[in-house]
C-alpha positions as CSV (number, residue, x, y, z in Angstrom):
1,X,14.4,-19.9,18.7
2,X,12.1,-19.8,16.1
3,X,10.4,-22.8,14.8
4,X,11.5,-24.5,11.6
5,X,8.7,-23.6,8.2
6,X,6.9,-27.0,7.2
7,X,8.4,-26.4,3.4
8,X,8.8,-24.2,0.4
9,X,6.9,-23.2,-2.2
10,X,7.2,-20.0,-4.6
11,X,5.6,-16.9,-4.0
12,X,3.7,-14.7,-6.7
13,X,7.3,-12.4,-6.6
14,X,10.8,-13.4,-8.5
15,X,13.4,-15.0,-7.1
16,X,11.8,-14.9,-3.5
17,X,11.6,-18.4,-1.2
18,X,8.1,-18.3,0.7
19,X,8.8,-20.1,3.9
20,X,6.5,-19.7,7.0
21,X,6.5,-16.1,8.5
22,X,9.3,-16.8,11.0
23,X,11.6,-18.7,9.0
24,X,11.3,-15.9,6.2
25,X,12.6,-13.3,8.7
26,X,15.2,-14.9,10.1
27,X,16.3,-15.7,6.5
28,X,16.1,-11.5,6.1
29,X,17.9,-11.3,8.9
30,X,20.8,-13.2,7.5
31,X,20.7,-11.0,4.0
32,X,20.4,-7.8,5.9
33,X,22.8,-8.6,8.6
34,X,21.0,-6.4,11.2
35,X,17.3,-6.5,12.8
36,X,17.2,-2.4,13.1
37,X,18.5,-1.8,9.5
38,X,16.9,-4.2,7.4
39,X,15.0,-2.6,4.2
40,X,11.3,-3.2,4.2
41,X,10.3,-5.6,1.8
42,X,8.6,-4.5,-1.4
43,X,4.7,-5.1,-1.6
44,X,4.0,-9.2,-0.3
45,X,7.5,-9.9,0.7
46,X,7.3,-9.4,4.6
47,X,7.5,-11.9,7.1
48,X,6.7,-11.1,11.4
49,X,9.4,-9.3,12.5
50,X,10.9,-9.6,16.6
51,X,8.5,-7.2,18.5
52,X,11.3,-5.0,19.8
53,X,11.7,-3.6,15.6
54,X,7.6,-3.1,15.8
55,X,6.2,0.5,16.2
56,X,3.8,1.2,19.2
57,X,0.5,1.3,18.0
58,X,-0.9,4.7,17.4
59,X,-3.5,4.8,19.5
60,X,-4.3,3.2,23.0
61,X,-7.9,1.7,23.2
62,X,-9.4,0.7,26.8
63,X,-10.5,-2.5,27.1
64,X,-14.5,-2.4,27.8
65,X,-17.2,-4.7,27.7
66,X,-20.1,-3.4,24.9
67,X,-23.4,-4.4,23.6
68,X,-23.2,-5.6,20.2
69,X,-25.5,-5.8,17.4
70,X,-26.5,-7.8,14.1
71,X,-26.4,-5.9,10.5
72,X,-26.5,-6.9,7.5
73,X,-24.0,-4.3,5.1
74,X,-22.6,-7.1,2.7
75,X,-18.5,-6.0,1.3
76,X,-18.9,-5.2,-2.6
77,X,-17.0,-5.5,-5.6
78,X,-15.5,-2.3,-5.6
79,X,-14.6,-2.2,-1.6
80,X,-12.4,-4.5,0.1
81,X,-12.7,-4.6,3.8
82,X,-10.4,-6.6,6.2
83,X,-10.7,-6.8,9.9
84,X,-7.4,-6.5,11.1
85,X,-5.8,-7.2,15.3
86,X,-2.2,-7.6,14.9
87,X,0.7,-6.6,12.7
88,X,-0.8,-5.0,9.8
89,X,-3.0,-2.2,12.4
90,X,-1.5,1.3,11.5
91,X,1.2,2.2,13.7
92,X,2.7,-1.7,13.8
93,X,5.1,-3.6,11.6
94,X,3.4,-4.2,8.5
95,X,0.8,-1.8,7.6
96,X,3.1,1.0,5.9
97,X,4.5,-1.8,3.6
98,X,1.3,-3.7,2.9
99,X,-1.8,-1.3,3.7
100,X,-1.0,2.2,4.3
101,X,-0.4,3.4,0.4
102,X,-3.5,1.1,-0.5
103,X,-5.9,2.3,2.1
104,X,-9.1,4.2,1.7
105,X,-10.1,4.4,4.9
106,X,-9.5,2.7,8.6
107,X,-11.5,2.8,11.9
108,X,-11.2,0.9,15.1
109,X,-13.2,-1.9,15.0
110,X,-14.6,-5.1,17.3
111,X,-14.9,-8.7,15.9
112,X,-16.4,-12.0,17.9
113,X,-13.4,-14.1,18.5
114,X,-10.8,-14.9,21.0
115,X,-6.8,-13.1,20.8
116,X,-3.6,-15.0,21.4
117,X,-0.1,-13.6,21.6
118,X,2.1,-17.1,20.0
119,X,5.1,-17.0,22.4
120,X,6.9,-18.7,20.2
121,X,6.3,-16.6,17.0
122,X,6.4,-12.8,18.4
123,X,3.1,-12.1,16.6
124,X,-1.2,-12.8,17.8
125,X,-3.4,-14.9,16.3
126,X,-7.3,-14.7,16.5
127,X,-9.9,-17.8,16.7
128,X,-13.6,-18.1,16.5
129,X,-15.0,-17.3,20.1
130,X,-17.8,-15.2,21.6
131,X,-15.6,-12.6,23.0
132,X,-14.4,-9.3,22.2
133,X,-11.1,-8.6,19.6
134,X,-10.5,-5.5,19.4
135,X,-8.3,-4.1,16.2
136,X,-8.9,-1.8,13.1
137,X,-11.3,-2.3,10.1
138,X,-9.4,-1.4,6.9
139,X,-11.3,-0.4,3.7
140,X,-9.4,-0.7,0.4
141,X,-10.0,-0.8,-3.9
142,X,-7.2,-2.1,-4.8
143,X,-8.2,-5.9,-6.2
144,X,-4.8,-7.4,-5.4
145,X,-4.8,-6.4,-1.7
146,X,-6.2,-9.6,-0.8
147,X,-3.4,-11.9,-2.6
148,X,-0.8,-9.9,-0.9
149,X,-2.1,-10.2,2.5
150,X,-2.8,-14.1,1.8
151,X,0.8,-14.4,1.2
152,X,2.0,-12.5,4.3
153,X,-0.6,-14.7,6.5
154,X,0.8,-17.8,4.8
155,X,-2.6,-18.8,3.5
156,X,-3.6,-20.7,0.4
157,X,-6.9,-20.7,-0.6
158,X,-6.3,-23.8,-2.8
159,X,-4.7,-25.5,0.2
160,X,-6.4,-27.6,2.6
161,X,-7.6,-25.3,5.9
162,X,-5.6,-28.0,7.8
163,X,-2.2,-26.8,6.3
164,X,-2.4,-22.9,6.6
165,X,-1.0,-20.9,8.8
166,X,-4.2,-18.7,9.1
167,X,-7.5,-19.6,7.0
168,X,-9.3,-15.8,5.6
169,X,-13.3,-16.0,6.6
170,X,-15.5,-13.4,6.0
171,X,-16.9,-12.0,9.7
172,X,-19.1,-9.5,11.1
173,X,-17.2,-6.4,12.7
174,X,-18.8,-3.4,14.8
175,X,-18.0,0.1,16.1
176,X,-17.0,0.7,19.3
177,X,-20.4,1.7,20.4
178,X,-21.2,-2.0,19.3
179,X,-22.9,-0.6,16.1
180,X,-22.5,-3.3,13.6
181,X,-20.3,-2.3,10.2
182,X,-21.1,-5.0,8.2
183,X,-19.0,-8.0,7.2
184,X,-15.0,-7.8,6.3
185,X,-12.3,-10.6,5.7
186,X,-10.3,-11.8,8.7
187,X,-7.4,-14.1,9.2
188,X,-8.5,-17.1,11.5
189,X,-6.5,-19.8,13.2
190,X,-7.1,-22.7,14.2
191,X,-7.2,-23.7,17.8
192,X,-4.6,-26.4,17.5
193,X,-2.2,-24.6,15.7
194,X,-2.5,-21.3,18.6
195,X,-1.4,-24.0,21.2
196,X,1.1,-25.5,18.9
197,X,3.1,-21.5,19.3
198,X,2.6,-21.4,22.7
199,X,-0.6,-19.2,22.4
200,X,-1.1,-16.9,25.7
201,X,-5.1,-15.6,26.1
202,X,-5.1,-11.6,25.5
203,X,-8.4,-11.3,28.3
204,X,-8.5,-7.7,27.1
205,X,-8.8,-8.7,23.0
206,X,-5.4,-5.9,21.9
207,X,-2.4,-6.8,20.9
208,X,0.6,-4.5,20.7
209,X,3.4,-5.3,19.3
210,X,5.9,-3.3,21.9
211,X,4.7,-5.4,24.4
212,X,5.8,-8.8,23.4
């Protein structure tokens, strides 16, 4: 069963609830009246859907130990970069309705930090750490990219850290030759909270969704 959302509060989109991410597709659930056939949401409506509906990732990547070095390339104004290890990578649940229209460019991609798979959620979660998480760096123009994303990680940047689902920091992501790419936006949670789901240590740092 999935656990209950902490509350309600309106989302930037008409006559749509925002509840936490598996409250929100259960409630989908209901309206659609089958997991397989559900319409994808329009742009920041989407919750985490059951890992059996998600699409295998497109590409395998082996899990390796590299060297890994400082740089200093800064994100911009016109180029919106977000370091991404879970459902929004191309080839899972929610990158063709949040990212793939949007996107300028993706490439895999390394961040410090330490995975999770949250049993009790279906989806991973990443926390500051000193190992390797593997995912996908996404590079995009579009301004509003960042609200929608916030919404679909249940984050608040006007809410305290403590009540978010995630928190968004800005890290330092690499090739995987360990060549640093500069610094891109990442969704963080907080140890507490990865217990809280039943959080299971990915060793390798990938998450797939057909796995889980």
């Amino acid at each position: 069963m999935y656990p209950l959302c902490r509350g309600e509060c309106h989302s930037p989109l008409p006559d749509i609830v925002l509840m936490s991410k598996s409250c929100k597709y259960s409630l989908l659930l209901r309206k659609s009246g089958n997991r397989r056939d559900r319409p994808d949401p329009p742009r920041g409506d989407s919750r985490i859907a059951p890992t059996h509906v998600r699409r295998k990732a497109i590409i395998e990547k082996p899990a390796r130990s590299i060297e890994i070095a400082p740089g200093n390339r800064k994100m911009t104004a016109s180029e919106i970069r977000v370091f991404v290890y879970g459902t929004l990578k191309p080839g899972e649940r929610f990158h063709q309705s949040y990212c793939a229209d949007r996107l300028t460019s993706a490439q895999p991609a390394i961040a410090r930090g330490q995975l999770f798979h949250l049993s009790l959620c279906g989806y991973p979660a990443m926390i500051v750490g000193d190992r390797q998480v593997r995912g996908f760096l996404l590079s995009f123009t579009e301004p509003s990219i960042l609200s929608n994303l916030d919404w679909l990680e249940d984050y608040d940047p006007n809410s305290s850290p403590e009540l978010n689902d995630y928190n968004r920091q800005e890290i330092e992501v690499f090739d995987t030759d360990g060549n640093s790419l500069g610094q891109a936006w990442a969704y963080i949670m907080n140890p507490e909270r990865v217990r809280a789901n039943g959080g299971i240590d990915l060793i390798d740092g990938w998450w797939e969704g057909n796995k889980y």
